[in-house]
C-alpha positions as CSV (number, residue, x, y, z in Angstrom):
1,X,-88.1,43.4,-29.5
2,X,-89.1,45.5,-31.8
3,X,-91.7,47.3,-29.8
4,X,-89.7,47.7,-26.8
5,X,-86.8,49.2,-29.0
6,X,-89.8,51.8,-30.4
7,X,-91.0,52.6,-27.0
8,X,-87.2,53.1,-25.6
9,X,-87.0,55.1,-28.3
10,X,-90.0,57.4,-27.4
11,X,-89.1,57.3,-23.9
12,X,-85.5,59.0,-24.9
13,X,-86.8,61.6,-26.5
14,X,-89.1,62.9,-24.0
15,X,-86.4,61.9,-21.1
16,X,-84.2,64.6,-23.2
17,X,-86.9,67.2,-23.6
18,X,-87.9,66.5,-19.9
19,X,-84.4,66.8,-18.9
20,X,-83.4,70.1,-20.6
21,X,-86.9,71.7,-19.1
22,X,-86.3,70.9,-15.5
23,X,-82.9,72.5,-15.8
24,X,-84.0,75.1,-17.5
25,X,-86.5,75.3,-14.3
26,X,-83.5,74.8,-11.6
27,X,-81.6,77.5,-13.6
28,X,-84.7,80.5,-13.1
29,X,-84.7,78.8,-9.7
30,X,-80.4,79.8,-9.1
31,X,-81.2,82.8,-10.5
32,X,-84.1,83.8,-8.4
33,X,-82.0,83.2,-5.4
34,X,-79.4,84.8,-6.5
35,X,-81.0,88.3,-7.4
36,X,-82.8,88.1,-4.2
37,X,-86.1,89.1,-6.1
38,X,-88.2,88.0,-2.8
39,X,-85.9,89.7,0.0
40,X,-83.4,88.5,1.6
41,X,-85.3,86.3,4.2
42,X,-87.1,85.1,1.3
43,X,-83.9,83.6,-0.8
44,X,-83.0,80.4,0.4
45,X,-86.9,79.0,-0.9
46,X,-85.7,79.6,-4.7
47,X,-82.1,77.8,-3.8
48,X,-83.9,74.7,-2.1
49,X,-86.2,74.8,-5.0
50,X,-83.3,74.3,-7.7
51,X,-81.7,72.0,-5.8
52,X,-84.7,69.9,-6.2
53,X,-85.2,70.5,-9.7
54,X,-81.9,70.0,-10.5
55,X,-81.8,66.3,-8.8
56,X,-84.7,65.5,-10.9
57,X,-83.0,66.9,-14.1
58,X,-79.9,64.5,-13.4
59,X,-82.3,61.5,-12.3
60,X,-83.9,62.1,-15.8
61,X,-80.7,62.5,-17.6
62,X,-79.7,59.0,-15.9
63,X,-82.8,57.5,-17.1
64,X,-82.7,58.9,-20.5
65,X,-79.1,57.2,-20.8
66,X,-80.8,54.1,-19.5
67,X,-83.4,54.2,-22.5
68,X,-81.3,55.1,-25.4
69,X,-79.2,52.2,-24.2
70,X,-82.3,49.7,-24.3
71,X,-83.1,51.0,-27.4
72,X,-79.5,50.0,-28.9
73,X,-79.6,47.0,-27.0
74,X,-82.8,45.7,-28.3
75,X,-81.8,46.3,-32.1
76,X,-78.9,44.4,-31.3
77,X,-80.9,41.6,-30.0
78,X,-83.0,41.3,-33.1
79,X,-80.4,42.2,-35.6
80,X,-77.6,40.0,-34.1
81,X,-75.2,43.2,-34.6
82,X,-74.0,46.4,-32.9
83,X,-75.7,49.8,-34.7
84,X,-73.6,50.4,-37.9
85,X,-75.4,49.4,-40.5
86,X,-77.6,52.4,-41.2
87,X,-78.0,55.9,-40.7
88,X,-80.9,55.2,-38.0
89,X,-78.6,52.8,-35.9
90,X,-75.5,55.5,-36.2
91,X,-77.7,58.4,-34.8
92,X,-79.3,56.4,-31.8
93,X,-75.4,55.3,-31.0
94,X,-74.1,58.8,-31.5
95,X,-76.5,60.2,-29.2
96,X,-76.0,57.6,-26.6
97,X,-72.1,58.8,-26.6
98,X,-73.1,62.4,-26.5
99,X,-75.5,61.9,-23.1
100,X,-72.6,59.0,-21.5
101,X,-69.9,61.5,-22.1
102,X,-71.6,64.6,-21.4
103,X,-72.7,63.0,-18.2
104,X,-69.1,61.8,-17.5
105,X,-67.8,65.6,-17.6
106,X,-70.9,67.3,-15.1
107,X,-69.7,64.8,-12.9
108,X,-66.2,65.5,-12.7
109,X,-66.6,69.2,-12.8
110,X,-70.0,70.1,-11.4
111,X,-71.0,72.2,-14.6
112,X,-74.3,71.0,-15.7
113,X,-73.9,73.5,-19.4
114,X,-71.7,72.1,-21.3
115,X,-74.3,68.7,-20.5
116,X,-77.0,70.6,-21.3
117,X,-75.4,71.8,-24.9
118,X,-74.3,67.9,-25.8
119,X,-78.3,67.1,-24.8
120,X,-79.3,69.6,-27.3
121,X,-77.2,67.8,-30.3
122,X,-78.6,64.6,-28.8
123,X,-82.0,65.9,-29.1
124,X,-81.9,66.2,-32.6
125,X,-79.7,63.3,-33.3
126,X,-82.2,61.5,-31.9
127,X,-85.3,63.4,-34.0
128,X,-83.2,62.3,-36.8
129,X,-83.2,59.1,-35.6
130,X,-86.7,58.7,-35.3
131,X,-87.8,60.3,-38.7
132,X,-84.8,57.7,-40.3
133,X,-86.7,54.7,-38.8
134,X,-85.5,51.6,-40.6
135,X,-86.8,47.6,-40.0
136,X,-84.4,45.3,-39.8
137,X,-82.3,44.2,-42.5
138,X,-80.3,41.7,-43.9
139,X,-76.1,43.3,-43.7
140,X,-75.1,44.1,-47.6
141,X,-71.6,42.1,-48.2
142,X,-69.6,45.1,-46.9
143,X,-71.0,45.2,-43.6
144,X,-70.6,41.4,-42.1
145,X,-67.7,41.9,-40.8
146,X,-69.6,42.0,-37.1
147,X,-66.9,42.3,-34.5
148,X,-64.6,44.6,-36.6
149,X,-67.3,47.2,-37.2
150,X,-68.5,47.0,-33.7
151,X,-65.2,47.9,-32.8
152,X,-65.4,50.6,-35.3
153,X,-68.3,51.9,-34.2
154,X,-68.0,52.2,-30.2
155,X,-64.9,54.3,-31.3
156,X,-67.0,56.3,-33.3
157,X,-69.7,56.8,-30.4
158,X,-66.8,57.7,-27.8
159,X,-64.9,59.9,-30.1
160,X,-67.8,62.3,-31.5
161,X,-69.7,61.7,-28.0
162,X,-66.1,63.4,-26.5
163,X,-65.9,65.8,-29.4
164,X,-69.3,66.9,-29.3
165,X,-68.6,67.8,-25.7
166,X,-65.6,69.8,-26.6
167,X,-67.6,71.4,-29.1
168,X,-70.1,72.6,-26.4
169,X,-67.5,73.9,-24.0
170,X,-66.0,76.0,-27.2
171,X,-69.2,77.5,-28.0
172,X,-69.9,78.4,-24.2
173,X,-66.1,79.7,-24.1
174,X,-67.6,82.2,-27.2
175,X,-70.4,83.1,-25.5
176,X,-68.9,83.8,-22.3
177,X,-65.5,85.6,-23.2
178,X,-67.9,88.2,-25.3
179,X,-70.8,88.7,-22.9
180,X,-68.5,88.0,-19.3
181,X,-72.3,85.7,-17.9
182,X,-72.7,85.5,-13.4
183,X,-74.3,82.4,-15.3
184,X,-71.6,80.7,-17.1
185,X,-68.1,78.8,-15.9
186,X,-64.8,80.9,-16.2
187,X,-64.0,81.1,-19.6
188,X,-60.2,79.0,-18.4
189,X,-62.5,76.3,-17.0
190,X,-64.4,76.0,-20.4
191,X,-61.1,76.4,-22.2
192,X,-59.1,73.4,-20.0
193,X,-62.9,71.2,-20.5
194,X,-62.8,71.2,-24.2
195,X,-59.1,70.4,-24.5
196,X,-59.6,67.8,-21.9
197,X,-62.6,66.1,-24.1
198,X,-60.1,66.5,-27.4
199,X,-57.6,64.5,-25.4
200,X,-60.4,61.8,-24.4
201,X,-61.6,61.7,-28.1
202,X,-58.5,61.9,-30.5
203,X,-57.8,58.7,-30.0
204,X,-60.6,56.7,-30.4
205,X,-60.7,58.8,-33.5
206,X,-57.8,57.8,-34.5
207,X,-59.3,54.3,-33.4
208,X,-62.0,55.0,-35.2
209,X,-60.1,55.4,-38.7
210,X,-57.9,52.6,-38.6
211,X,-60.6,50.0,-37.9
212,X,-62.2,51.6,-41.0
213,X,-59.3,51.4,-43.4
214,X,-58.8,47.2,-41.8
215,X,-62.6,46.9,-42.3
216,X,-62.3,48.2,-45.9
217,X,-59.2,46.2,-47.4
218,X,-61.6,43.0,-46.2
219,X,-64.5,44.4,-47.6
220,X,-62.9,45.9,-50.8
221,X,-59.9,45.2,-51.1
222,X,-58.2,48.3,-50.2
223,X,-57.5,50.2,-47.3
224,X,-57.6,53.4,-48.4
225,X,-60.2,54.6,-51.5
226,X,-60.7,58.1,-51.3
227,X,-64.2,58.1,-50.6
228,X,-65.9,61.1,-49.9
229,X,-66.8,59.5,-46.2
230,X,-62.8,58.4,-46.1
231,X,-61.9,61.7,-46.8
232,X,-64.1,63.6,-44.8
233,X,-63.1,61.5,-41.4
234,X,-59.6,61.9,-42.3
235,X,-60.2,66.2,-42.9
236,X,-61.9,65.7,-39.2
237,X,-58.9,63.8,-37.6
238,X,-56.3,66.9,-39.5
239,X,-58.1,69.7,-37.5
240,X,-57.8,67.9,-34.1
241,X,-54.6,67.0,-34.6
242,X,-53.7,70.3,-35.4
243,X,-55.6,72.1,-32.7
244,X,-53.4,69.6,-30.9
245,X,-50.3,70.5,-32.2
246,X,-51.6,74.5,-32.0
247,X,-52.6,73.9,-28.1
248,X,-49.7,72.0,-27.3
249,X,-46.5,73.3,-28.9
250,X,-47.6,76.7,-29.7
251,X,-49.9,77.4,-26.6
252,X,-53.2,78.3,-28.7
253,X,-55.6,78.5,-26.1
254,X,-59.3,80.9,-25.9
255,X,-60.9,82.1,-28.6
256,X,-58.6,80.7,-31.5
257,X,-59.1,77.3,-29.8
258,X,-62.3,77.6,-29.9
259,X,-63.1,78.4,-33.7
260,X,-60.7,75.2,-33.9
261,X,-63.0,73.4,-32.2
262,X,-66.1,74.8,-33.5
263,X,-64.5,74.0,-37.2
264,X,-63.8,70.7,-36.0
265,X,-67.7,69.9,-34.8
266,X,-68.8,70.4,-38.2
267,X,-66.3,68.3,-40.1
268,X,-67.8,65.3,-37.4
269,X,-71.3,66.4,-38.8
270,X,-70.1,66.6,-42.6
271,X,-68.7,63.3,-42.3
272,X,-71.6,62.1,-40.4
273,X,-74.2,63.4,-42.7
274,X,-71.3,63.3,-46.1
275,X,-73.5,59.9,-47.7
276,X,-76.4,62.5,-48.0
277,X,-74.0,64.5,-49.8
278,X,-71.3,62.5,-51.9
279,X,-72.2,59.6,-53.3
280,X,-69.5,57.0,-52.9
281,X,-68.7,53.5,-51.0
282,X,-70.4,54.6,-48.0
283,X,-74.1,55.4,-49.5
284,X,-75.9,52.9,-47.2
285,X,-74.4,54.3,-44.1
């Protein structure tokens, strides 16, 4: 398995490169059309032609799902456990919640940038992955609780997969309410899509923190340590709950939201990245 789990591997990362090229190619295609460069008897070519390149881009960004999901699949195979007990296994699954999620929100509203944004992070995630290459191991004493911390870790991959989404609609929301794009959705649409994915991941981060603190009163006797990982996840789960409570009950909305959000993004990576850090009772992972 371990081949096919290094080939799925290689096939996600060019699936992503290949993905964010074609729409790059549909987008000069849109925009072609839409200046009317070649005349206007002349425009519909470039519009057919990004509708092509876009059904490619999405057929790719299916496939890429496809492979990144064989990839976690076959580690669990030969490990006998879902991805949590290394830094390798937690980037391959974040990724894989990034492109499900991002791919979740084009569909249901037909805006292909915030995907494209969430494929970027993916990208890397899954560079990362790839340089952080690990055989597998035998689980140190902390980490055999199985079922629990697979638990843990699927709310982990729908929280910052949701949340990384969010992020992407914030930054566009930046972008677009200082440069006013033909290219980019209406600021309110990019506002209403990254408190929509908040509202999708809060609670599985939420989830995501009580598993941990039952995973480590079994593990350490304790449910709450202080660790510099504890901490960090619980400084992540304070700023969404208070863009929350900023969004909901005082009607923050544009570009306060947004630097929210964009705070928010890197507390996820600060807590995902914290063991490289703090040293503390989440060194290994």
């Amino acid at each position: 398995m371990a081949s096919v789990e290094n080939i799925a591997l290689f096939i996600s990362l060019v699936g992503v490169v290949l993905t964010l090229v074609f729409t790059l190619v549909a987008f000069i295609q849109r925009r072609r059309a839409a200046t009317g460069q070649r005349g206007a008897i002349q425009t519909t070519e470039p519009r057919i032609r990004s509708g092509a390149w876009d059904f490619v881009a999405t057929a790719l960004a299916v496939g890429t799902l496809l492979s990144v999901t064989l990839t976690i699949t076959s580690r669990a195979i030969e490990t006998g456990h879902a991805p949590f007990s290394n830094m390798y296994e937690f980037a391959v699954a974040f990724a894989w919640g990034i492109l499900a999620i991002g791919m979740v929100f084009r569909w249901r509203y037909k805006i292909g940038a915030i995907q494209n944004i969430g494929s970027m992070v993916a990208l890397l995630l899954l560079i990362f992955a790839r340089v952080q290459f690990s055989k597998p191991a035998s689980l140190v004493p902390a980490l055999q609780q199985s079922a629990l911390l697979s638990a843990h870790v699927a709310s982990a991959m729908v929280a910052y997969g949701a949340l990384t989404i969010g992020f992407g609609a914030a930054l566009l929301f930046l972008i677009q309410n200082r440069r006013k794009s033909p290219w980019l959705p209406d600021p309110d649409v990019l506002d209403n899509i990254s408190y929509r994915s908040v509202i999708l991941g809060f609670p599985f981060l939420t989830l995501l923190i009580v598993l941990g603190a039952l995973w480590a009163d079994i593990a350490w006797g304790r449910y709450w340590s202080w660790d510099p990982k504890e901490t960090a996840s619980l400084v992540t789960w304070l700023i969404y709950a208070g863009y929350l409570h900023a969004r909901v009950m005082r009607g923050w909305r544009g570009t306060r939201a947004a630097i929210f959000l964009s705070a928010g993004f890197a507390a996820i990576l600060l807590t995902f990245f914290g063991n490289y850090v703090f040293t503390g009772l989440h060194a290994y992972g």
